[in-house]
N, C-alpha and C positions, 0 to 999 in steps of 0.2 A: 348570437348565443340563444340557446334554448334552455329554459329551464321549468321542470314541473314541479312545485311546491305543493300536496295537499299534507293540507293542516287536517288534523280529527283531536276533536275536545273530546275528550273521555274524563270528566272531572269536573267538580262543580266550584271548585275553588276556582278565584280569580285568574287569570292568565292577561297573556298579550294581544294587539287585534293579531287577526291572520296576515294583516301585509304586510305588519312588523317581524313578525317572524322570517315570510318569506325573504322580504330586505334581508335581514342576517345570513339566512342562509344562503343567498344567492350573492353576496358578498364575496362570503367565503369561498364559494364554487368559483366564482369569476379569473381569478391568478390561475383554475386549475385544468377547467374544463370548459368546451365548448357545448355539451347537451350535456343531461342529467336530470334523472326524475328521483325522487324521493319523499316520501312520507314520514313528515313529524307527529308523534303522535304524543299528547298534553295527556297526563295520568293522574290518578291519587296516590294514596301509602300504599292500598292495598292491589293495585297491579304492579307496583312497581317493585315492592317487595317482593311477590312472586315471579318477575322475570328477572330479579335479582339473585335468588334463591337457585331459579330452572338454569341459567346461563351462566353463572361466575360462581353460584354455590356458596355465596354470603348473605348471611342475614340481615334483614332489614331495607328498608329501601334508599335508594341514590339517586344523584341527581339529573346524571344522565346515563344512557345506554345507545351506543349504538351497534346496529346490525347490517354490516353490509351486505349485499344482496351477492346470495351463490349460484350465483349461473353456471350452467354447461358449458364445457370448451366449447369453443368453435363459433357460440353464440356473440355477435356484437349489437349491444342496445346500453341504452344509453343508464338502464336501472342501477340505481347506486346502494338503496337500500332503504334502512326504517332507520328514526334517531327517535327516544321515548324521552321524554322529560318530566320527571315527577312535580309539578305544581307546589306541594306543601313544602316538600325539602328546597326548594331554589326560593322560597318565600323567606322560609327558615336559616335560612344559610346568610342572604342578603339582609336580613336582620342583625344576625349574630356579626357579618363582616364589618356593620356598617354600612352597606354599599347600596347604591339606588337599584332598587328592584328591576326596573327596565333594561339597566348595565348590567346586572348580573342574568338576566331571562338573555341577553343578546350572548352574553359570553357560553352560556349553554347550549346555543344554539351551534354556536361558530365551532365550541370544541366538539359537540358531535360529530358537525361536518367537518371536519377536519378528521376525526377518526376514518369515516365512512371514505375519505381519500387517502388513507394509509398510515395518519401520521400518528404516534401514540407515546406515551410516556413513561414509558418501563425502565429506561435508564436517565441516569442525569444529562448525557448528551441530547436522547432525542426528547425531554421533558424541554432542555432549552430555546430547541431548535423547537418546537410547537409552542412553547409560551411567546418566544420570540414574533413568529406569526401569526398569533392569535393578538397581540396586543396589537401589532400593526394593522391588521382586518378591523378592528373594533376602535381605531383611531381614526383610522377611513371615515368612518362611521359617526365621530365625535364621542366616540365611549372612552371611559379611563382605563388605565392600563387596570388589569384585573389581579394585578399582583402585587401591586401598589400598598405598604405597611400605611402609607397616611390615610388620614381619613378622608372622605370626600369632601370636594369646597362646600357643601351646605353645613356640612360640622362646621368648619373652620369660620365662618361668616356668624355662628350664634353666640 
């Protein structure tokens, strides 16, 4: 397997190293593909807002976006596309869940890439069928299920 992972910090909040990231993402790739290049790119509010805004047409920023790559027919290469992750909101979010910021920076990572290979959540069927394999990817992994109403065992231990 081949896989190209660059990482671009655009942000000065905190994030993950880059080999952590790529592990996630190349997790995720592994069940699906043999090659594959793609760029994660680490944001603030304010890029994130604005390709929030340019491409879905809501306000305010989210957590993640991905954009697969629109190649010409006829083209075969291995370009999969761009996944952005806003920093402050996946800080903010794993606050408000409860959940260990690292579990929640990998789950972001994994559901990008899972977009960026077709899979998406627009109905209840295929929201279970991708939660379904997102919790298995990130179990792989030793990450908790991300859907999981309990709290994490560092709660439950204080």
């Amino acid at each position: 397997m081949s896989f190209h992972v660059e990482v671009q910090k655009a942000t000065s909040e905190p994030v993950p190293e880059e080999g952590d990231i790529r592990r996630w993402v190349e997790e995720a790739l592994t069940s699906h593909l043999e090659d594959a290049e793609l760029t994660v790119r680490l944001v603030d509010l304010a890029e994130m807002t604005n390709l929030n805004q340019a491409y879905r047409g809501k306000c305010g920023a989210t957590n993640v976006l991905s954009f697969p790559a629109d190649l010409p027919a006829g083209i075969s290469h291995p370009l999969l596309g761009d996944i952005v992750i806003c920093a402050p909101v996946v800080a903010r979010e794993a606050s408000a869940q409860h959940k260990p910021q690292l579990a929640h920076w990998a789950h972001m990572a994994v559901h990008g890439t899972l977009h960026l290979l077709g899979f998406d959540h627009l109905n209840e069927q295929e929201a279970d069928e991708m939660e379904t394999l997102e919790t298995a990817i990130l179990a792989r992994m030793d990450f908790p299920c991300p859907y999981s109403d309990s709290p994490p065992v560092e709660q439950l231990q204080q």
